[in-house]
C-alpha positions in Angstrom: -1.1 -13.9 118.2 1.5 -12.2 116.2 1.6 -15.0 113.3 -1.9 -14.0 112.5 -1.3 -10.2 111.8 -3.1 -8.5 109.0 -1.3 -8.1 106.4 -0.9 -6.0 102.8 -2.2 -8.2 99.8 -1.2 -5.5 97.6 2.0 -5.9 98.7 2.4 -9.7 98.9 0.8 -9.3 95.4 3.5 -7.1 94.3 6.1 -8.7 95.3 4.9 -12.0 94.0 4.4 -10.5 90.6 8.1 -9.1 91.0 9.4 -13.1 91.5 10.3 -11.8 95.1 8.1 -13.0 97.7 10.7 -13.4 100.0 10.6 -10.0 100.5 7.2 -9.9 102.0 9.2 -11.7 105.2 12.7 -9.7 104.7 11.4 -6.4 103.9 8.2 -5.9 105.7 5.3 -3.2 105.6 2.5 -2.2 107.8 0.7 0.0 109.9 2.2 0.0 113.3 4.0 3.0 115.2 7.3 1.8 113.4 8.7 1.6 109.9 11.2 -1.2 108.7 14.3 0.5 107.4 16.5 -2.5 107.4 18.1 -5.6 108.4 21.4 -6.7 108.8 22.0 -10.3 109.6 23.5 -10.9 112.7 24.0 -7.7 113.2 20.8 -5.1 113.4 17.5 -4.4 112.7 16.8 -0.7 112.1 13.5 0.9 112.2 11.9 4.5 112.6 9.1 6.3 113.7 5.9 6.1 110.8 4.5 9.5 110.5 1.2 8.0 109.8 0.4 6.1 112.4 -3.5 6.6 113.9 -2.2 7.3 117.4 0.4 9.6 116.2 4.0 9.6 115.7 6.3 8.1 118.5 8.8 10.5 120.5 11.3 8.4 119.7 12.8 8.8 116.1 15.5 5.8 114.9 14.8 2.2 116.9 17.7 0.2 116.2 17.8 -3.3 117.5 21.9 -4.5 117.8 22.1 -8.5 117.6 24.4 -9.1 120.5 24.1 -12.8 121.3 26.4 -12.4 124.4 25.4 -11.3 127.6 28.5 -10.1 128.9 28.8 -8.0 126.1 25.2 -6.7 126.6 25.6 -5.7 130.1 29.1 -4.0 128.9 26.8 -2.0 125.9 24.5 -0.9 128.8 26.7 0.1 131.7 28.7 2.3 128.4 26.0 4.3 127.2 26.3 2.4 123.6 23.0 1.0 124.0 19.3 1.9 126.2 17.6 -1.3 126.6 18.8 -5.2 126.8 16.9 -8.2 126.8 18.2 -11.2 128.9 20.8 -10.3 131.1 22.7 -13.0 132.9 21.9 -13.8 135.9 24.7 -13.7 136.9 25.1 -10.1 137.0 22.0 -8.7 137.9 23.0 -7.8 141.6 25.3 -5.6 139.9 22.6 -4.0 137.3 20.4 -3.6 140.3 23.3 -1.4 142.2 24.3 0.9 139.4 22.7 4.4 140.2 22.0 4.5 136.7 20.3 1.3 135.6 16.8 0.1 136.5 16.0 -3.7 136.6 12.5 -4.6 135.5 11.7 -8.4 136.4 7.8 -10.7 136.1 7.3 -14.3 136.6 7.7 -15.5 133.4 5.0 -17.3 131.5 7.5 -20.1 130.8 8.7 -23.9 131.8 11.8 -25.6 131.0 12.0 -29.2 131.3 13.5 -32.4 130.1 11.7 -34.5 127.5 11.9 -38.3 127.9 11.2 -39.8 124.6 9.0 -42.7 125.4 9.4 -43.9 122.1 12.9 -45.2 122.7 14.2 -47.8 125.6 14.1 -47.4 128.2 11.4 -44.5 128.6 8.9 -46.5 127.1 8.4 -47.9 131.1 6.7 -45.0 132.9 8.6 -46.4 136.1 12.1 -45.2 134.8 10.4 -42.0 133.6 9.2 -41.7 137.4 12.6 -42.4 138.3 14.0 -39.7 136.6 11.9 -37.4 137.9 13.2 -38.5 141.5 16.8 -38.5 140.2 17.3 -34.6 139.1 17.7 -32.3 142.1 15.2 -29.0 140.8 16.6 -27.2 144.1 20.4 -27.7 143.1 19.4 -26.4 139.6 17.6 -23.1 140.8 20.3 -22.1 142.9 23.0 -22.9 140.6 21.9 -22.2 137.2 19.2 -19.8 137.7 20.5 -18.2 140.6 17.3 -18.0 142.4 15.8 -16.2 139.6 13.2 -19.3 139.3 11.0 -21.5 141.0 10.7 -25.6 140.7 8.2 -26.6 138.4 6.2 -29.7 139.0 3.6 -29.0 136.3 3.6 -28.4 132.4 2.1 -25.2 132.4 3.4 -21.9 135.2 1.8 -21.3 137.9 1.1 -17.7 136.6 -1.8 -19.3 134.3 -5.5 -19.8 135.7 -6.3 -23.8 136.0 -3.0 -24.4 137.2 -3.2 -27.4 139.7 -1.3 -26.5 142.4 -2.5 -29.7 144.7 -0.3 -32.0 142.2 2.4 -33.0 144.6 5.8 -32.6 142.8 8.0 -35.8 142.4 10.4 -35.8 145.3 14.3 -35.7 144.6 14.9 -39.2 146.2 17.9 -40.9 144.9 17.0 -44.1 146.3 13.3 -44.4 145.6 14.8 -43.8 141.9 17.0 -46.7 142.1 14.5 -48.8 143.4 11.9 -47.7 140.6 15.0 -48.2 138.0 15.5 -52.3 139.6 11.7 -52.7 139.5 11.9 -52.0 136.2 15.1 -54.1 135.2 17.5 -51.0 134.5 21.2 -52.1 135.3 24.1 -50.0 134.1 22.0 -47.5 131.5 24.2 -45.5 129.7 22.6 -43.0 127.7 22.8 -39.5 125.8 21.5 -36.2 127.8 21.3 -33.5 124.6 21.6 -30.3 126.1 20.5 -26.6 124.9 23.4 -24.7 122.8 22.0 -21.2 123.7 20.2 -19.0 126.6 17.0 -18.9 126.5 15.0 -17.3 128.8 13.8 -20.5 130.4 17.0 -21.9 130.6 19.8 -19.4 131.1 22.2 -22.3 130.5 22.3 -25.4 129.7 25.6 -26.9 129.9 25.5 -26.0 133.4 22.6 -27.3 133.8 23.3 -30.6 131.9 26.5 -31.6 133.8 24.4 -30.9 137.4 22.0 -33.5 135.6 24.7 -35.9 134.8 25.9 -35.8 138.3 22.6 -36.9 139.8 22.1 -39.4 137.6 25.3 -41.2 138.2 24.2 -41.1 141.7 21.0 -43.1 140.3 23.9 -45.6 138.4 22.9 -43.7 135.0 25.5 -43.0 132.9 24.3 -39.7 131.2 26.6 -38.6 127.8 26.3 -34.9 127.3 25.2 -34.2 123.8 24.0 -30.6 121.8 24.1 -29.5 118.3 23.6 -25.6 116.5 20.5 -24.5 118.2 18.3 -25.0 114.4 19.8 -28.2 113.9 19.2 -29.0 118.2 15.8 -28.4 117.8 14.9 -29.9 114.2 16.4 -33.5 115.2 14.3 -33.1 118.6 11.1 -32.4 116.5 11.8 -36.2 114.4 12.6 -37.8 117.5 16.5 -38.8 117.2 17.0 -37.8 121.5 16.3 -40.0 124.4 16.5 -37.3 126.6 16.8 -33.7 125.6 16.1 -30.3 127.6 14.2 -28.0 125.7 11.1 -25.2 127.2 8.8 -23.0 126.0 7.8 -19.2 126.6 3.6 -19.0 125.8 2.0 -17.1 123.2 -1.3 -16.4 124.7 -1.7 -16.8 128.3 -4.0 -19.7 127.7 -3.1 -23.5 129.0 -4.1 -25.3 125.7 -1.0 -23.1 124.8 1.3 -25.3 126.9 -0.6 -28.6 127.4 -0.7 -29.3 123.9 2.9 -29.6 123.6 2.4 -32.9 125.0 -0.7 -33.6 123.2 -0.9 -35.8 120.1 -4.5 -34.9 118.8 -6.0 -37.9 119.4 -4.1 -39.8 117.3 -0.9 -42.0 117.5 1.3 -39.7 116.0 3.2 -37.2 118.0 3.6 -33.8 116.0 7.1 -32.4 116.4 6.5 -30.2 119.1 5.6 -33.1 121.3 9.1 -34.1 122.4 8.3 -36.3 124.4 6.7 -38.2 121.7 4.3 -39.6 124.2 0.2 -40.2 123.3 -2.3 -40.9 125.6 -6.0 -41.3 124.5 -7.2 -40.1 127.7 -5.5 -36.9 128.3 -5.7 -36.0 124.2 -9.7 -35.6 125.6 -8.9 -33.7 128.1 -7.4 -30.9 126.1 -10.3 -31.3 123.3 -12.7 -30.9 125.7 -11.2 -28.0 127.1 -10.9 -26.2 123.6 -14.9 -27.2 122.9 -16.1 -24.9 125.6 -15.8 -21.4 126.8 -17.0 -22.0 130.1 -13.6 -21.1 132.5 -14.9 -23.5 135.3 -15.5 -26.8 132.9 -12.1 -25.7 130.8 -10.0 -25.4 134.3 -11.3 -28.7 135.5 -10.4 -30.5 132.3 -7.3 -28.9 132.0 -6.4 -30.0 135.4 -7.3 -33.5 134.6 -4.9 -33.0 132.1 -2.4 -32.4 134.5 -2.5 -35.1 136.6 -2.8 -37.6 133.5 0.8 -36.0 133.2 2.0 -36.1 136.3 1.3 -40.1 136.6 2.8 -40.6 133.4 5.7 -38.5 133.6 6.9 -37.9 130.1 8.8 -35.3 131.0 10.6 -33.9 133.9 9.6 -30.6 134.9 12.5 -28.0 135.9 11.7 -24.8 136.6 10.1 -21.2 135.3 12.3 -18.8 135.7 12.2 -14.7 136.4 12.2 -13.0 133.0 14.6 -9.4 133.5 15.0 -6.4 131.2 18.1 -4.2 132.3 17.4 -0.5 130.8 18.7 2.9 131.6 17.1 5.4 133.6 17.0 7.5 131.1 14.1 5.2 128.8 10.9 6.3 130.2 7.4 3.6 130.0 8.7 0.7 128.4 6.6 -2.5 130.2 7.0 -5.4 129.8 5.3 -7.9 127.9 4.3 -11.0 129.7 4.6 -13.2 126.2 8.4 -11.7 125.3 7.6 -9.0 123.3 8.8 -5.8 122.9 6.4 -2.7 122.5 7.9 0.2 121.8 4.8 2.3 121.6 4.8 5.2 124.0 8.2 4.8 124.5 10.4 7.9 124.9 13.8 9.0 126.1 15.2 11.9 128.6 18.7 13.3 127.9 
């Protein structure tokens, strides 16, 4: 994983000795096909070729990475000649990309899931029967077509169906409005009111979620659920989700790996009482905590796929969460940029990389 590069000690050495060491982060060094030249910020990262890389040096010269948070502005860039490659165009427009003689579309399955954590640790989530419920109330088809625009599939499981050990005999939740208000009577719910915190920014699991937070707020008041639409600055969104503050929040996750320890442990509490802050849901269970330790303890495929599917269904009955959807991950590019691929865990290579004119 990327954290763990190898890195210079002479150079974190240095730099400690200067009284820098936040340089080590701000002005990097290595060994890779590309040099750091500098970063702007919000605004651009600028890099170029290193001479002295093992493979050899790259074809293209001057990589320059523009900060451009809005995707209309992206597509503009593109479709103008001011830029080669974009990351994350709307959905929204990529029938159009796809139609322009001089743009090619690359799209995967992403190794993603976005979903909406139920903090159990606050009323009234605390009753898996209202977490069941809420799983009935949100309509996942309504949500592809509207937010994502087909460019995703309904999840039913914490982990994509893209990773091996995915259990695709779990049977996803059914959206039934009234077998949600009969779970939310059973369990003594009358006239909940109750904050829905929704994502400030697109992400490639979620392309928007105050779309998608109003379409949950309508089926919930279809439930007799009162949901108040709440978000915050992304940093500050996802810092008060890590201590808890939510009772409902969307949030997702894009995996590192490729392995399903990387996404089951999100709701994993390492077999103690004490959720760590990426566990939103801020749900423990003994049983499924030995699931995912077991799965780690071995190297055997077979034993770790029927563990992690254990896992699974230990998640499905409880229901912390409400699982939405993984969505299609695109890269809009001109014809022009020759062998970029894309990266299945969101990153960007450009190794081999070159350029026609």
């Amino acid at each position: 994983m990327e954290w763990a590069s190898v890195m210079s000690k002479e150079y974190a050495d240095k730099m400690l000795k200067a009284g820098t060491p936040e340089k080590f982060d701000q002005e990097p060094i290595g060994t890779g096909p590309y040099e750091f030249v500098d970063y702007q910020k919000d605004a651009t990262i600028r890099y170029k070729a290193n001479p002295a890389y093992f493979r050899g040096k790259q074809k293209i010269d001057n990589l320059v990475i523009a900060i451009t948070p809005d995707a209309a502005v992206r597509k503009a860039k593109l479709e103008n000649g001011e830029c080669d490659i974009i990351v994350g165009p709307a959905f929204a427009d990529i029938a159009a990309l796809k139609a322009n003689p001089k743009v090619q579309v690359e799209e995967q399955e992403g190794l993603n899931i976005a979903y909406l954590a139920l903090n159990v640790q606050k009323k009234p989530f605390d009753d898996k029967r209202v977490r069941q419920a809420f799983n009935m109330a949100i309509d996942k088809d309504a949500i592809i077509k509207a937010v994502y625009l087909g460019g995703g599939k309904p999840a039913k499981n914490g982990m994509p169906p893209t990773i091996w050990s995915y259990d695709d005999d779990i049977k996803a939740y059914p959206y039934d409005p009234d077998g949600a208000k009969k779970l939310l009577d059973d369990a003594g719910v009358k006239d909940l009111s109750i904050d829905l915190w929704y994502m400030p920014k697109y992400r490639p699991y979620n392309p928007d979620g105050k779309t998608m937070g109003e379409l949950m707020q309508a089926d919930l008041a279809k439930v007799g659920v009162k949901a108040n639409l709440v978000t915050f600055e992304w940093a500050e969104y996802r810092k008060r989700m890590g201590n808890g503050e939510h009772p409902m929040g969307q949030i997702g996750w894009t995996g590192d790996n490729g392995d399903p320890d990387n996404f089951l442990y999100l709701w994993g509490c390492n077999g103690t009482n004490t959720p760590p802050s990426q566990n939103q849901d801020k749900w423990c269970n003994a049983d499924y905590d030995a699931a995912l330790k077991a799965g780690k303890e071995t190297a055997d495929v077979a034993k770790r796929t029927e563990f992690y599917k254990k896992a699974q269904e230990i998640a499905h009955e409880e229901a912390p969460m409400v699982p939405i959807a993984h969505s299609i991950v695109y890269m809009a590019m001109s014809k022009k940029v020759q062998n970029y691929i894309m990266d299945p865990l969101g990153f960007h290579n450009f190794e081999g990389v070159s350029k026609t004119q």
